[in-house]
Residue frames relative to the residue before (quaternion, step in Angstrom):
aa qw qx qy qz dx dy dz
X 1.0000 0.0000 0.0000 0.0000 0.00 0.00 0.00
X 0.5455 -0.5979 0.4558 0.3704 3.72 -0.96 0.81
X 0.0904 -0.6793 0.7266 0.0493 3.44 -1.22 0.13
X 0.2055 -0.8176 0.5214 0.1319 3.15 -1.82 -0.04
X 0.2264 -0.8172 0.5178 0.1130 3.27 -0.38 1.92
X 0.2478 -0.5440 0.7797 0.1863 3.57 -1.66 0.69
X 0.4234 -0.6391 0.6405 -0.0446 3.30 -1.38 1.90
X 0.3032 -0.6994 0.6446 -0.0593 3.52 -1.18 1.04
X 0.0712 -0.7476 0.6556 0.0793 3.64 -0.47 0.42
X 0.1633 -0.7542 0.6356 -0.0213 4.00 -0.97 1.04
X 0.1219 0.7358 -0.6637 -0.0562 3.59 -0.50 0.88
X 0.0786 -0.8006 0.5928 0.0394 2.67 -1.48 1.34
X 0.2598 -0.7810 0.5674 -0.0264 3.29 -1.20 1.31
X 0.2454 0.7154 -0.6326 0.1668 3.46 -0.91 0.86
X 0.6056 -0.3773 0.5153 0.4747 3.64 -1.49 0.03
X 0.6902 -0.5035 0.4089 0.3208 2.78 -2.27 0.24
X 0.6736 0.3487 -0.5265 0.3840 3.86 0.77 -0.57
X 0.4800 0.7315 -0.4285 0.2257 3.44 0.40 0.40
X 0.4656 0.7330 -0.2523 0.4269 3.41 1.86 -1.14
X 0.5975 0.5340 -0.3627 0.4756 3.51 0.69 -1.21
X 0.6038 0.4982 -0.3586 0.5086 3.99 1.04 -0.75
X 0.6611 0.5531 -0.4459 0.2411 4.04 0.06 -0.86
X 0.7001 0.4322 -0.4843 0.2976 3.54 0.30 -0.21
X 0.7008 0.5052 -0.3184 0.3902 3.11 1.45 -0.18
X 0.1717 0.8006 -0.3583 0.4485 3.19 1.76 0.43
X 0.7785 0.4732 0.0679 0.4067 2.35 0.22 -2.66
X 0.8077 0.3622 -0.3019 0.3539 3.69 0.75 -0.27
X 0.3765 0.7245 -0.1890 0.5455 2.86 2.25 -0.08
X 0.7326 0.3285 -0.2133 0.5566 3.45 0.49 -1.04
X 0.4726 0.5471 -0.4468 0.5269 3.88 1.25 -0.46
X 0.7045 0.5158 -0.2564 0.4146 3.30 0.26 -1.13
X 0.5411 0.6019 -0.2450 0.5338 3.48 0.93 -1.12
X 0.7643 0.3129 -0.2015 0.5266 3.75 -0.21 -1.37
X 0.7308 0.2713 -0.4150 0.4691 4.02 0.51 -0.16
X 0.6248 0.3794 -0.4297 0.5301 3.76 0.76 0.87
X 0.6942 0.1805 -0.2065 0.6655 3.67 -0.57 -1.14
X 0.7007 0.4222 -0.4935 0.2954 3.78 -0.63 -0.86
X 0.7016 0.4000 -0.3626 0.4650 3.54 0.24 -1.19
X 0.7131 0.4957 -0.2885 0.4032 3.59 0.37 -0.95
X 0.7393 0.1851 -0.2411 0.6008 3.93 1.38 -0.08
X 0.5417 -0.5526 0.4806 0.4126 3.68 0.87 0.68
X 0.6366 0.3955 -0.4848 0.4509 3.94 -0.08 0.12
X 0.1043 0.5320 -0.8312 -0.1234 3.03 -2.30 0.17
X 0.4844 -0.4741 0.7308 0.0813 2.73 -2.26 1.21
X 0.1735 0.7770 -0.6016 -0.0655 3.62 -1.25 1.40
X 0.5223 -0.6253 0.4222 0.3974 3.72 -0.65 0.92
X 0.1591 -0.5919 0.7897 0.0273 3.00 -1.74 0.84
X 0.4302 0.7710 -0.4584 0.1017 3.29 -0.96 1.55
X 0.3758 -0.8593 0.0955 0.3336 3.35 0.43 1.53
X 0.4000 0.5022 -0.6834 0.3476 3.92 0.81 0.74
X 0.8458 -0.0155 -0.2311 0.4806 3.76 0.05 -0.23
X 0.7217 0.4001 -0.4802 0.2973 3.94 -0.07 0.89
X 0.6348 0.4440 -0.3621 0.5184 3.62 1.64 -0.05
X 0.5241 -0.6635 0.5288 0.0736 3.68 -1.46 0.83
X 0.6356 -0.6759 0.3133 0.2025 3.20 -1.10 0.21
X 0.3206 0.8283 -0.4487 0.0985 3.93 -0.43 0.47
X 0.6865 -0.6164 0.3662 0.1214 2.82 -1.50 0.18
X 0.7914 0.5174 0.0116 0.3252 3.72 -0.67 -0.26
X 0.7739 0.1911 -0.0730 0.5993 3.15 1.47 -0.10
X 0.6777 -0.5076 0.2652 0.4613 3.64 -1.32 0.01
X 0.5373 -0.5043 0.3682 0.5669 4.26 -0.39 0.41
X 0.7654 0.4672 -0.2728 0.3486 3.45 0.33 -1.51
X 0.7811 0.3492 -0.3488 0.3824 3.31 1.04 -0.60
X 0.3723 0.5492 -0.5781 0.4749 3.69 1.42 0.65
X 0.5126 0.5789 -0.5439 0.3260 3.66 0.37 -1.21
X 0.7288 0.5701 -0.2638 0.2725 3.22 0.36 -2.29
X 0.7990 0.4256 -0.2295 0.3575 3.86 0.90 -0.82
X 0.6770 0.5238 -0.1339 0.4994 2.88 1.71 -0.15
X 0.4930 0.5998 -0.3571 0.5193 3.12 1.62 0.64
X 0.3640 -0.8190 0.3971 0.1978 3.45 -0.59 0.79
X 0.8037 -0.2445 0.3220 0.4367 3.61 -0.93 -0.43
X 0.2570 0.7864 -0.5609 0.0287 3.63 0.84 0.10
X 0.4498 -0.6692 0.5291 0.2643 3.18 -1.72 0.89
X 0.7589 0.2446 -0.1309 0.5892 3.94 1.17 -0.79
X 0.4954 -0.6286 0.5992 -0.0191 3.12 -1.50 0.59
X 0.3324 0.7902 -0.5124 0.0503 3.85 -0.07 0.30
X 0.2174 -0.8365 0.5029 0.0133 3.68 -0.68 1.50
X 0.2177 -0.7954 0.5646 0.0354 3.68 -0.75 1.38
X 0.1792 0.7726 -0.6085 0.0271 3.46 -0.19 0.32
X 0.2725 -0.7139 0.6441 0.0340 3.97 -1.49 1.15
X 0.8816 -0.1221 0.3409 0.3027 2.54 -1.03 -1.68
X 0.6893 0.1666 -0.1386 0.6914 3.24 1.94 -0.83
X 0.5757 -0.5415 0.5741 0.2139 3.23 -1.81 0.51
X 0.5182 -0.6472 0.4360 0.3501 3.35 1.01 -0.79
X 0.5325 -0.5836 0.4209 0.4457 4.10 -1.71 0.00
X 0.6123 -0.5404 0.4896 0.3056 3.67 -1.35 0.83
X 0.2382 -0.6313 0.7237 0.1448 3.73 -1.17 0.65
X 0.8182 -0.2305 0.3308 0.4100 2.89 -1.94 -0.35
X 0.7182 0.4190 -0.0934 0.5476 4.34 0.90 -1.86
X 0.8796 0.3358 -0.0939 0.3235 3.16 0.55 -1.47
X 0.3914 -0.5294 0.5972 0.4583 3.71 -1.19 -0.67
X 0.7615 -0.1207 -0.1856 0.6092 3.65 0.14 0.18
X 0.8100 -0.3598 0.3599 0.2916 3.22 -2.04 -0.35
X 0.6842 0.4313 -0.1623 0.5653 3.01 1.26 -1.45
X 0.5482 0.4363 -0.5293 0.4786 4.16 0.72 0.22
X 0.6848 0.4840 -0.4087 0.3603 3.97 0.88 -0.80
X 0.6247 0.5653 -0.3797 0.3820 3.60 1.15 -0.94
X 0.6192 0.5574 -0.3099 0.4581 3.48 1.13 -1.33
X 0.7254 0.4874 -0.3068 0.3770 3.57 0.58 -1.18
X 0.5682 0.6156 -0.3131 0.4475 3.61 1.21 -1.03
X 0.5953 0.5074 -0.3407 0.5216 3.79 0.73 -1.38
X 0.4833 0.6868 -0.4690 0.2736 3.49 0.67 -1.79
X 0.8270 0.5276 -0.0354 0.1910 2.74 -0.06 -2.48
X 0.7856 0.3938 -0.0769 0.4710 3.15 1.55 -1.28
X 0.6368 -0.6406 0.2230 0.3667 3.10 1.78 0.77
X 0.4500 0.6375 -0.5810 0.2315 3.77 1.29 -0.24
X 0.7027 -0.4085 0.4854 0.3220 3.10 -2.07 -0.13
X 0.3714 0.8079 -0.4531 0.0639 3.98 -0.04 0.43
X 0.2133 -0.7458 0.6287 0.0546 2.91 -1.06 1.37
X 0.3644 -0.6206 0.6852 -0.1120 3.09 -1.36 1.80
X 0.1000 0.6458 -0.7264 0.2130 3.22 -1.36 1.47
X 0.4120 -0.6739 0.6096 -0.0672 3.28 -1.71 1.29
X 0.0970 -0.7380 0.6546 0.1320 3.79 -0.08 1.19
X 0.3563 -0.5996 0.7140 0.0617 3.36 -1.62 1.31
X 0.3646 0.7547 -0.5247 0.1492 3.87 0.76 -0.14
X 0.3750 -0.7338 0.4775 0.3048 3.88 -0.55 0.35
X 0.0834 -0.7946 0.6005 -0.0323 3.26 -0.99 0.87
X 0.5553 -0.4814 0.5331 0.4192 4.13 -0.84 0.96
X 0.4257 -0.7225 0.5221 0.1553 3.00 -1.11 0.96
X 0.4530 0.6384 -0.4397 0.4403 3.29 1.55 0.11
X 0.6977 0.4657 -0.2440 0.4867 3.96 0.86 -1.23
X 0.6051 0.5173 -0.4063 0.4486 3.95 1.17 0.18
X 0.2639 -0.6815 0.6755 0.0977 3.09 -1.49 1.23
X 0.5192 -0.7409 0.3945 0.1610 3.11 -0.80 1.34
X 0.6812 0.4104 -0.2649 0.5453 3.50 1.21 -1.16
X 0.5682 0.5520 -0.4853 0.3702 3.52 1.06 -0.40
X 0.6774 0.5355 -0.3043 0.4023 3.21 0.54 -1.80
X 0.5756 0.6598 -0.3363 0.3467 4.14 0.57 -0.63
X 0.5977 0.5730 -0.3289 0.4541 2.92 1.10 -1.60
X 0.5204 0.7261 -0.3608 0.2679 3.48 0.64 -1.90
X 0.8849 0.3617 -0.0832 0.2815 3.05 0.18 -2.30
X 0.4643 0.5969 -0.3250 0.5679 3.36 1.97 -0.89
X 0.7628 0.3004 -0.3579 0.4470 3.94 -0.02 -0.81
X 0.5559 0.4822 -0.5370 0.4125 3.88 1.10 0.07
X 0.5847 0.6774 -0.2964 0.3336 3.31 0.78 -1.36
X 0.5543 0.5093 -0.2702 0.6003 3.69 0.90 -1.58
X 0.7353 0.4717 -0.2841 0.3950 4.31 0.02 -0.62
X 0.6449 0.5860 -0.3767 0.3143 3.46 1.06 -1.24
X 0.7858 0.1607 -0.4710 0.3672 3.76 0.33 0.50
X 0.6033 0.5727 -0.3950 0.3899 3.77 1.13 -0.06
X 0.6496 0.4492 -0.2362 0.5661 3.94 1.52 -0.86
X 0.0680 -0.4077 0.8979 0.1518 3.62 -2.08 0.14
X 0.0299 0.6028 -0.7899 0.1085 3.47 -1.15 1.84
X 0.2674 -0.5918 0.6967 0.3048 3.18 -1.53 0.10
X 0.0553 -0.7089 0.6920 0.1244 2.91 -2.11 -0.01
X 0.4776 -0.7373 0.4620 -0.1219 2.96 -1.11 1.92
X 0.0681 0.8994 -0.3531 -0.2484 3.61 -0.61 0.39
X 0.6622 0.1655 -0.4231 0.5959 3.48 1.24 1.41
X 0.8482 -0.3904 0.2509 0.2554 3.16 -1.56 -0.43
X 0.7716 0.3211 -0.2212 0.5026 2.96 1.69 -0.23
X 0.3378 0.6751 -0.4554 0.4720 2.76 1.50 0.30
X 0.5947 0.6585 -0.2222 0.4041 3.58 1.18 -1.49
X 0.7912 0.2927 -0.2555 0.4724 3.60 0.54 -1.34
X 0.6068 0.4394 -0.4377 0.4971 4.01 0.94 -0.40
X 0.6248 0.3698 -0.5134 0.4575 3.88 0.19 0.03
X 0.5427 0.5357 -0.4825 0.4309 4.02 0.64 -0.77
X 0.8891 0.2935 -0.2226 0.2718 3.45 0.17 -1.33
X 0.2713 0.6443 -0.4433 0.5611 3.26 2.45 0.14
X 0.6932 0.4871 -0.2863 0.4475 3.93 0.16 -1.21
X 0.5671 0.5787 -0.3721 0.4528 3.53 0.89 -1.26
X 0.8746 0.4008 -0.2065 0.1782 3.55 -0.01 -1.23
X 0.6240 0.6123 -0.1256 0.4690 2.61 2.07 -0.94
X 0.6212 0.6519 -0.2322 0.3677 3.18 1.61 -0.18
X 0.4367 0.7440 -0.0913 0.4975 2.43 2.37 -1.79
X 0.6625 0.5119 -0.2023 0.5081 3.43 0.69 -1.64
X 0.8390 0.1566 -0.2809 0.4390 3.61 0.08 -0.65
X 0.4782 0.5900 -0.5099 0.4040 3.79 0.75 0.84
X 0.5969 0.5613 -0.2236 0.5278 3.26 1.41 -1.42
X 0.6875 0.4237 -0.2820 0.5180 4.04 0.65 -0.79
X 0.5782 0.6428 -0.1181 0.4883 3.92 1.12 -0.46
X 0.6913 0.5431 -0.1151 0.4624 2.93 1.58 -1.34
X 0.0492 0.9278 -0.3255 -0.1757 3.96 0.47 0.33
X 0.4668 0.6086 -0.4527 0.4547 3.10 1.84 0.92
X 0.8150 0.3890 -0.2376 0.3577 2.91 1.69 -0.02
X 0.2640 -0.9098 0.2962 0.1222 3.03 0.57 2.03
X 0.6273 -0.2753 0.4470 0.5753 3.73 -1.41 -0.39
X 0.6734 0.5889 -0.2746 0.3527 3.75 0.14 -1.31
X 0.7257 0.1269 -0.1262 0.6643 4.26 0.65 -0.72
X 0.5522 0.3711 -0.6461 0.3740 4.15 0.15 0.36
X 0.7524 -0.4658 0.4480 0.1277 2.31 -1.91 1.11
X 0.2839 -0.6107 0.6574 0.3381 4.00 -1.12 0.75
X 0.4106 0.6647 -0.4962 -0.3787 3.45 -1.70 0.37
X 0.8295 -0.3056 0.0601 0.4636 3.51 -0.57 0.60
X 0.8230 0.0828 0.1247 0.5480 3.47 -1.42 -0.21
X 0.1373 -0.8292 0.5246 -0.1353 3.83 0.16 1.11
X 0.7488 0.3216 -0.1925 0.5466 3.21 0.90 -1.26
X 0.7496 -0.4932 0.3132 0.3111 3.77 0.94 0.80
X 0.4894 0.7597 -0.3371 0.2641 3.50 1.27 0.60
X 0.6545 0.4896 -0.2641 0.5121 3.07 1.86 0.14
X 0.4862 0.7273 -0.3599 0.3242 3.18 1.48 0.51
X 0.2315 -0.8112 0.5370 0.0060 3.67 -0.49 1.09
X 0.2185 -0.7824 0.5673 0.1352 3.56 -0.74 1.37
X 0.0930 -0.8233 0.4970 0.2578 4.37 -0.05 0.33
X 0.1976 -0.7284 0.6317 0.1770 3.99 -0.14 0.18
X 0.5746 0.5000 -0.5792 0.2904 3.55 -0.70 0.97
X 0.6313 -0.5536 0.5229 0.1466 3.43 -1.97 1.58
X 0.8583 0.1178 -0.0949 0.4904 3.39 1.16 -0.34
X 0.4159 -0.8360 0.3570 0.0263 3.60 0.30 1.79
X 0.4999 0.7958 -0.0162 0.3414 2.70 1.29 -1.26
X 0.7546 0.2469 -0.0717 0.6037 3.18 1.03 -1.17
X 0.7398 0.4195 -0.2523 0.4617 3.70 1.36 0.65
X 0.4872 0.6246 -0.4791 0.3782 3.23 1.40 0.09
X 0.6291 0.2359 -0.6602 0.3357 3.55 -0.27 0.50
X 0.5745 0.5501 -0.5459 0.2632 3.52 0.48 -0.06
X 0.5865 0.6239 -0.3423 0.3868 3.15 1.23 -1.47
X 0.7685 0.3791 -0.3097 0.4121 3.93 0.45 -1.39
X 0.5407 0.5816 -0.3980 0.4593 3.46 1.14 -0.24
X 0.5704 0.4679 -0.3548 0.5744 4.22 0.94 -0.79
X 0.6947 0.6032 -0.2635 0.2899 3.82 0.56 -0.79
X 0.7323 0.3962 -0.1165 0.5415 2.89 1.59 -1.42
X 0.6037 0.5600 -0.3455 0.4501 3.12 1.19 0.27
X 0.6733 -0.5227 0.1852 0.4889 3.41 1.46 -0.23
X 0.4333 0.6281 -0.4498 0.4641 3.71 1.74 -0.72
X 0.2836 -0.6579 0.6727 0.1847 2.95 -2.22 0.08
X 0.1513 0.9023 -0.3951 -0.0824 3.03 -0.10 0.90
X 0.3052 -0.8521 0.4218 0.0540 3.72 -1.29 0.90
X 0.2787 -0.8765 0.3870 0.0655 3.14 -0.27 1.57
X 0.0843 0.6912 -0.7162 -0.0458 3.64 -1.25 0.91
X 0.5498 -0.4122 0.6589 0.3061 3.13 -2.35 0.88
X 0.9706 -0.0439 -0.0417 0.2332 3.74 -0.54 -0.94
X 0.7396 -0.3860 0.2192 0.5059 3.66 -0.80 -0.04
X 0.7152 0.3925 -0.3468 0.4628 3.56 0.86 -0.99
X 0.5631 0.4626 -0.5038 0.4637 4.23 0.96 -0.42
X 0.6536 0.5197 -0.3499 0.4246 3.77 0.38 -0.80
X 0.5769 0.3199 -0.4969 0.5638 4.28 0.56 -0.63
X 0.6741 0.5855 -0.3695 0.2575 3.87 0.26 -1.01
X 0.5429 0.6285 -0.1965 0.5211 3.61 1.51 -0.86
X 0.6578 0.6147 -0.0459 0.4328 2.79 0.98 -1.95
X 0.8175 0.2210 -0.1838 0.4990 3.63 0.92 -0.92
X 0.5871 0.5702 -0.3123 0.4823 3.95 1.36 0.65
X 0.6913 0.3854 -0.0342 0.6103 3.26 1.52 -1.28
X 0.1561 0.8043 -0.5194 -0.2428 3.64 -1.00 0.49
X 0.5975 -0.7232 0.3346 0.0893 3.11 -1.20 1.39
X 0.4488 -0.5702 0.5931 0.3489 3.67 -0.83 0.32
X 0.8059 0.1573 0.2295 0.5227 3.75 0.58 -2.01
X 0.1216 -0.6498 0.7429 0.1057 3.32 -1.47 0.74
X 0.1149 -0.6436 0.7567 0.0084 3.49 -1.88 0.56
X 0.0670 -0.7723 0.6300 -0.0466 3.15 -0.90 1.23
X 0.2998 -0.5893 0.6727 0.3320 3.40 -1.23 0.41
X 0.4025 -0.5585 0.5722 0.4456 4.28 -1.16 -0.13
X 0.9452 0.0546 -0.1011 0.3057 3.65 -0.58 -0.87
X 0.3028 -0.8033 0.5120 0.0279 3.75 -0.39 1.34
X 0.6449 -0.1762 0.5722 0.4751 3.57 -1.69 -0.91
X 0.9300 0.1462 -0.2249 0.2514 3.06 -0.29 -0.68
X 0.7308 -0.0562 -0.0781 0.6758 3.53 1.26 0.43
X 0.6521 -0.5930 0.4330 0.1889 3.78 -1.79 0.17
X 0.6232 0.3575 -0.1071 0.6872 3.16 1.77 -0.91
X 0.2577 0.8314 -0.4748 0.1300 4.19 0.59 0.38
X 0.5690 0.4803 -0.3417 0.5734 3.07 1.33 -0.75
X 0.7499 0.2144 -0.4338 0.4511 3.74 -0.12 -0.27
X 0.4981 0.6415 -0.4602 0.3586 4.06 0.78 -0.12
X 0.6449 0.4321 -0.3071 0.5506 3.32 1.54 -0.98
X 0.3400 0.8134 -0.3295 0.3379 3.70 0.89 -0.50
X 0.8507 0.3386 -0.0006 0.4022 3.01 0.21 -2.04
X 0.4918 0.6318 -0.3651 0.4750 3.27 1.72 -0.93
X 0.7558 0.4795 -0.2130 0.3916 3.58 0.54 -1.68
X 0.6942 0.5573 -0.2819 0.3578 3.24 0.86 -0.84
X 0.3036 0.7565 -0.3023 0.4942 3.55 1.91 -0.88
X 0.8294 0.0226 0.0222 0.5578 3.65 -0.11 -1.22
X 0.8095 0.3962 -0.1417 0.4095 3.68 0.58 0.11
X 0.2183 0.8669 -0.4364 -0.1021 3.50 0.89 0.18
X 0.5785 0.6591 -0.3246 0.3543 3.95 1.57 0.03
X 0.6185 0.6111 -0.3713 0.3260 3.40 1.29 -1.08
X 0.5449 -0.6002 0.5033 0.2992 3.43 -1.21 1.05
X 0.1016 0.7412 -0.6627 0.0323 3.94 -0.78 1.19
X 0.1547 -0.7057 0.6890 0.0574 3.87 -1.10 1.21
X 0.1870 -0.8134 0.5077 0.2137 2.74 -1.03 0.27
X 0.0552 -0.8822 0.4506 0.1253 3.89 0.28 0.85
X 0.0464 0.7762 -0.5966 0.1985 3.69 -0.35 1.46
X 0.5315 -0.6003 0.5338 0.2687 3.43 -1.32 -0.10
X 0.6967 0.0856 -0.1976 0.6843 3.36 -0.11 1.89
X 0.4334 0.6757 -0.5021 0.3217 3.35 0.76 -0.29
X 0.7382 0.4575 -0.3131 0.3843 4.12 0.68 0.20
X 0.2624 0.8215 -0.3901 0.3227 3.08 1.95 -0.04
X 0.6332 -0.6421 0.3744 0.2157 3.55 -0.66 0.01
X 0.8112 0.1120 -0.2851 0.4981 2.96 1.58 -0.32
X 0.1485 0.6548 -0.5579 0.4877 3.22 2.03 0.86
X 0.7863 0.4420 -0.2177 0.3727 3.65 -0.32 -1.45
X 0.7266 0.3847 -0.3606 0.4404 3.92 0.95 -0.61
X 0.3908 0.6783 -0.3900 0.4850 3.46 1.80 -0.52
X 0.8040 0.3110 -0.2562 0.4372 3.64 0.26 -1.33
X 0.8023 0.2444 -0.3867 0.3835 3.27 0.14 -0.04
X 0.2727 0.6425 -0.5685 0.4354 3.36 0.90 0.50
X 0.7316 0.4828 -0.1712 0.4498 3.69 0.88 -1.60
X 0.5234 -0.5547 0.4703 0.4440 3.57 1.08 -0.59
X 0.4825 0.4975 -0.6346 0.3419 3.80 0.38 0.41
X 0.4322 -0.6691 0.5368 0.2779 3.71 -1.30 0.68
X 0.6847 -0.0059 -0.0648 0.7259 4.31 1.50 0.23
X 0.2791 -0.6352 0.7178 0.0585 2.36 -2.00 0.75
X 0.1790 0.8502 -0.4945 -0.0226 3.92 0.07 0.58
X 0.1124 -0.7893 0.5802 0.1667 3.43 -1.62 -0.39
X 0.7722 0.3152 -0.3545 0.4227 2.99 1.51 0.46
X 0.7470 -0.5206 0.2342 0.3408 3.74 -0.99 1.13
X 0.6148 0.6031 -0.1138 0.4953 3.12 1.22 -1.11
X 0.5674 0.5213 -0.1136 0.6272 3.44 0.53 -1.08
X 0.7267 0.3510 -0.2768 0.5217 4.21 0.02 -1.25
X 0.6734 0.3227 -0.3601 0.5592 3.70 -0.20 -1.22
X 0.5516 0.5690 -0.4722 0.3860 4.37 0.16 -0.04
X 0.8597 0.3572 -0.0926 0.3531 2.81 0.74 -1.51
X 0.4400 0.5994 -0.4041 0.5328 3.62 1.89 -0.77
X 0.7837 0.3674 -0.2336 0.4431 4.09 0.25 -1.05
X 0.5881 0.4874 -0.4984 0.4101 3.40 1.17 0.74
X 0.5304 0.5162 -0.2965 0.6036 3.47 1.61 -1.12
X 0.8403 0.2267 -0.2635 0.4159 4.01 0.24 -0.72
């Protein structure tokens, strides 16, 4: 049956070492609109001018960008390592867009990437700018700061919903009586996976998704407590032996178990079902020990 979605526009603005970050943005907010969106009739599409602004002539770049931006309802600021190139008003592009929105009252949420970088690949005058144009915010902004990329896109679409939520409650055509039901609101279908190599789980991973889970990926033990302490989870999935040690999966274990001693944690390794792999983990408190694919996605849709 037809329905009817109300469309959001999101400009997002950041320096260039940021770009390398947008498809994952971009697969995030996808992700986003086939959960909270479908489930509240809305989607949220990016406006950004490597692929939505055109060419011309005749003026300054930044101030074509500026005319060629539309009505956007949200606002989302990225800021690294650089500040960005000076216009005509500003020190970079991305301060004039941000300021402009600023000015015109949009909604904009402003995040700082803590991601490490070789101190060889840091400009110094760049990186200043950064902290001076936070500094100049600290009493007019609530930014966050993040300290990788994926940390970055699960707080956007954390921010995304929560915003959503208080428009939709605000909203007095939209009663108790036509909002949409969806599940486990308070964040009980959310799944945290722990593995150095993703890769070898995305069809599982898009398969949990399309089914309704949410699931959140980390490379290592210290991105996964960091998830782990912002987000709360239905399920954990570990992988056992990482970069940073052979036994990670029970290192992450012990961390979770510290402040959590109920949350369902599998571990999903190779051999990991052996017999004394499996008497090991639950000695530790995991609730399985598996290694086959078949067997996990069984066992994740029993715990969720």
């Amino acid at each position: 049956m037809a329905k009817t979605i109300t469309a959001y526009d999101l400009f997002l603005s950041c320096p260039s070492d940021v770009k390398q970050f947008l498809p994952l943005i971009r697969e995030e907010i996808d992700r986003f609109n086939r959960g909270y969106g479908n489930s509240h009739n809305l989607e949220v599409r990016i406006w950004h001018y490597t692929t939505n602004a055109y060419a011309s002539m005749g003026k300054h770049p930044q101030e074509i960008v500026n005319e060629q931006i539309p009505d956007v309802d949200i606002v989302v600021g990225v800021f690294w390592t650089r500040f960005g190139t000076p216009t005509k008003k500003y020190q970079s592009g991305t301060e004039e867009e941000i300021e402009h929105f600023y000015q015109d009252g949009k909604k904009i949420f402003l995040y700082f990437l803590n991601k490490d970088v070789p101190l060889s690949q840091i400009n110094i005058s760049q990186y200043q700018k950064v902290q001076e144009f936070k500094a100049r915010h600290d009493k007019d902004s609530l930014f966050w700061e993040v300290d990788n990329e994926f940390a970055l896109v699960r707080t956007i679409s954390d921010h995304l919903e929560k915003y959503f939520d208080s428009l939709l409650k605000k909203n007095d055509s939209f009663s108790s009586s036509t909002r949409p039901y969806l599940p486990n609101r308070n964040g009980k279908r959310k799944i945290l996976w722990v593995d150095d190599c993703p890769e070898n789980n995305r069809s599982m991973v898009n398969l949990l998704r399309i089914r309704g889970l949410d699931v959140f990926l980390a490379l290592s033990t210290s991105q996964a407590l960091e998830l782990f302490n912002q987000f709360s989870f239905s399920l954990i999935i570990s992988d056992m032996g990482r970069v940073e040690g052979s036994q990670e999966g029970y290192v992450l274990l012990e961390e979770v178990r510290k402040v959590d001693k109920t949350i369902p944690f599998i571990i999903f390794a190779s051999y990991a079902s052996s017999p004394e792999h499996n008497r090991e983990a639950m000695l530790r408190g995991a609730q399985a020990s598996i290694d086959d694919a078949t067997d996990l996605l069984s066992t994740i849709y029993r715990f969720v």
